[in-house]
C-alpha positions in Angstrom: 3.7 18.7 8.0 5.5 15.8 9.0 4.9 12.7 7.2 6.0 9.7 8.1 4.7 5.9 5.5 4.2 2.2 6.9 5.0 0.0 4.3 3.2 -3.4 5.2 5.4 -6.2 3.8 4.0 -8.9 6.5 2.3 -10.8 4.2 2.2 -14.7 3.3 1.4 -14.5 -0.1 -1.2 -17.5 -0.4 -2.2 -16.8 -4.4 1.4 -16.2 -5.3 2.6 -19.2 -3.6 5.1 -17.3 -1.5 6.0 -14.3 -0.3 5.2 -11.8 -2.9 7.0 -9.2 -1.5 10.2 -10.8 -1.3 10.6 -11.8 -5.0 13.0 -10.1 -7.4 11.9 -7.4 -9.5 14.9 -6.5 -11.3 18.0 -5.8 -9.3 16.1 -5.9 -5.9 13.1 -7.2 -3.9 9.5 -6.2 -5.0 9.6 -4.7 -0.9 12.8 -2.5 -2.3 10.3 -1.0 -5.1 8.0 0.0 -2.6 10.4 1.4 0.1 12.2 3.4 -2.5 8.8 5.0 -3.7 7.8 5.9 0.3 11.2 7.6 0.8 10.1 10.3 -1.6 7.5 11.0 0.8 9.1 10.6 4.3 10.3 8.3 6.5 9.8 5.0 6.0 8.4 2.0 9.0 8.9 -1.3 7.2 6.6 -3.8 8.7 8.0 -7.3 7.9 7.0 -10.8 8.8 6.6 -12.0 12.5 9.5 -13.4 14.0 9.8 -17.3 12.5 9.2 -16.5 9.2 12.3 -15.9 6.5 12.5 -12.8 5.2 15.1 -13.1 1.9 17.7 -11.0 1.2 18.4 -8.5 -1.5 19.0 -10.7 -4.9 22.0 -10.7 -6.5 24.0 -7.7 -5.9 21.4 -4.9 -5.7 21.2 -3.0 -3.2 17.9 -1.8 -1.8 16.6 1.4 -0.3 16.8 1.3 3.9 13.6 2.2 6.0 14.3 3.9 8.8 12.6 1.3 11.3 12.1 -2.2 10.6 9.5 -3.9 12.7 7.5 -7.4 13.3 4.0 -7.5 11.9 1.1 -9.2 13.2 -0.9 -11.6 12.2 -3.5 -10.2 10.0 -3.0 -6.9 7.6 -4.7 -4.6 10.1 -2.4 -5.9 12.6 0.7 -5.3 10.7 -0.3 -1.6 10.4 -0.6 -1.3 13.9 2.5 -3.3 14.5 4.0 0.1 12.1 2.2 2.7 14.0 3.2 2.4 17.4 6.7 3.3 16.1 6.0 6.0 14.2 6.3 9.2 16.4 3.8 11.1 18.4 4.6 14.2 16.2 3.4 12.8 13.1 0.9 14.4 11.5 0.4 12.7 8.3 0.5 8.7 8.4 0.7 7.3 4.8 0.1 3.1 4.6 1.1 1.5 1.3 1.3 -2.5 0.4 4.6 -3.5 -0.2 2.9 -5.8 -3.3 2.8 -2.3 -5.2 5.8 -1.9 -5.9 5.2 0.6 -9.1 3.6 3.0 -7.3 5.2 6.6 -8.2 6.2 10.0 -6.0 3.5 12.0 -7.4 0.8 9.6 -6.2 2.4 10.0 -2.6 2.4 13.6 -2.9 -1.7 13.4 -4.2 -2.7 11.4 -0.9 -0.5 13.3 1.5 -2.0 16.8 -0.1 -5.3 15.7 0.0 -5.1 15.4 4.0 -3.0 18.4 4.0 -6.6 20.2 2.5 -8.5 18.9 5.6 -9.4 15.7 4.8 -9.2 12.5 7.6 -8.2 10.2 4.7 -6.8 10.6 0.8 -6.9 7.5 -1.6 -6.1 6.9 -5.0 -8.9 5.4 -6.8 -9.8 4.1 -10.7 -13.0 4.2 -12.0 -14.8 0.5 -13.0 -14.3 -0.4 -16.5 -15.6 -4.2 -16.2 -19.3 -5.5 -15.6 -19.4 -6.9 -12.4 -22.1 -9.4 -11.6 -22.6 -11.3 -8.2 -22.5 -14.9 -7.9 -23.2 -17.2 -5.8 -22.3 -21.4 -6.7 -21.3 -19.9 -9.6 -24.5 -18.6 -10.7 -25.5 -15.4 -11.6 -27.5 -13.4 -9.2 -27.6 -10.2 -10.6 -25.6 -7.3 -12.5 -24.2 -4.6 -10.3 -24.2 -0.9 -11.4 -21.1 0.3 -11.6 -21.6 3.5 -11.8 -20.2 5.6 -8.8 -17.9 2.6 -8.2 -13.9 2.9 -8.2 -11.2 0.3 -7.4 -8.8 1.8 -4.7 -5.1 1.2 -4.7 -2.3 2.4 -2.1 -0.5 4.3 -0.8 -3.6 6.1 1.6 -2.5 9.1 3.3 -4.5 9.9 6.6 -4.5 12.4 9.5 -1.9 10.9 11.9 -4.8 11.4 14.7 -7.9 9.8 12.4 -5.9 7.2 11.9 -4.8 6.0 15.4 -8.5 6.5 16.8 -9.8 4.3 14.0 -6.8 1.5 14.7 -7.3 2.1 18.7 -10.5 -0.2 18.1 -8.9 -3.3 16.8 -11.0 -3.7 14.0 -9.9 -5.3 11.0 -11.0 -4.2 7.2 -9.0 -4.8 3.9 -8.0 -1.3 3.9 -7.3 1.9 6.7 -9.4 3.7 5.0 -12.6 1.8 5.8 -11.7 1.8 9.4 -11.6 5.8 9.1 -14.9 5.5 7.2 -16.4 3.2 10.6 -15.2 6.4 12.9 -16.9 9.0 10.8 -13.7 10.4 9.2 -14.0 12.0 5.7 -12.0 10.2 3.2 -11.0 11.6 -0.5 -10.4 10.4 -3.7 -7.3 11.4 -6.2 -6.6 9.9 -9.1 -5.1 6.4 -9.3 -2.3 5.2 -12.0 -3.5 1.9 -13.9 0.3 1.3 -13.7 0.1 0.8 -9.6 -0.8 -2.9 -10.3 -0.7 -5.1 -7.0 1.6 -8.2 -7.4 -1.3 -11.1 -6.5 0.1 -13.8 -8.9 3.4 -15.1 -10.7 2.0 -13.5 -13.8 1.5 -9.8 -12.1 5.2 -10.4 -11.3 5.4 -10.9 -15.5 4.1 -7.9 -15.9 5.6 -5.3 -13.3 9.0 -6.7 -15.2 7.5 -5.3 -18.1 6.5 -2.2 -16.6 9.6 -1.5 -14.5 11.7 0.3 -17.1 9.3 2.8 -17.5 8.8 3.5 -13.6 12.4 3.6 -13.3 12.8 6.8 -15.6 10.0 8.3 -13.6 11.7 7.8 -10.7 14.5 8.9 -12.4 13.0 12.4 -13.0 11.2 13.0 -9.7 8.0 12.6 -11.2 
């Protein structure tokens, strides 16, 4: 199957207090990380900024992995992925989205969305179960503990039918993640295994502690793993 990834790097990074995606993580850009890690799966649409905004270049010396296609993004994540999709080709048949704030994410977790599609599934994700209690609050009172049971947090990159996921963009909609939209249309979305190493850079300190993390991913990588 041809597979092609959008990497949405269009961001602002309010809670990080810039762009996130743009900050140096090791030799390169957290957005290199994240490219590099798509490439293993196939060709790579980088959705960047809209035009107006700076997008910074490699750090020091490194230099990054290319995407094939660099594009605008739009103003909201949904649109940024949409911005990505009109350039992939018609003859994709497996669209994978990933955030370019996870920049740890490995080949093998590619390879577990895209082959969950590849088994008939409309959508794959990578998902860890709940470990903390989680309570809702309103004006920072406690309404009530929520069971968590059944419950998983869900990370990128998503893998989805290249089809399922254009009808489920064609309406517009907006939702914190593709898979949700599929979920709107009907479409049957999976679960694999996450990696509790796949943090999301949110904040300065997540930055702290992908550092941390890196030399480890980069022996991974290393091996094909």
């Amino acid at each position: 199957m041809s597979v092609w990834v959008v990497v949405v790097a269009g961001g602002s990074g309010t809670r990080f207090g810039g762009a996130k995606q743009f900050a140096a993580l090791g030799d390169v850009r957290v957005v290199d990380h994240s490219v590099r890690a798509a490439r293993t799966c196939g060709r790579v649409v980088l959705v960047v900024p809209a035009s107006g905004r700076s997008v910074p270049p490699h750090p020091g010396s490194g230099a990054g992995p290319r995407a094939d296609l660099v594009v605008e993004g739009g103003s909201t994540r949904a649109g940024s992925v949409r911005a990505g999709l009109a350039h992939v080709p018609a003859g994709a048949e497996v669209i994978v989205v990933h955030d370019a704030a996870r920049p740890l994410a490995h080949a093998a977790l590619f390879r577990a969305v895209v082959e969950g599609v590849r088994a008939g599934a409309a959508g794959a994700v990578p998902g860890l179960p709940v470990s903390d209690t989680l309570k809702r609050v309103e004006g920072g009172r406690v309404l009530a503990t929520v069971d968590r049971s059944g419950l998983v947090a869900v990370q990128t990159p998503q893998a989805f039918d290249a089809g399922a996921l254009r009808r489920a963009h064609a309406g517009q909609g907006d939702a914190t993640d593709d898979a949700a939209l599929i979920e709107d249309d009907g479409g049957r979305v999976v679960v694999v295994p996450g990696d509790p190493f796949n943090i999301k850079i949110t904040t300065p300190a997540d930055l702290e502690i992908a550092e941390a993390l890196l030399g480890r991913r980069a022996a991974e990588w290393a091996t094909g793993r």
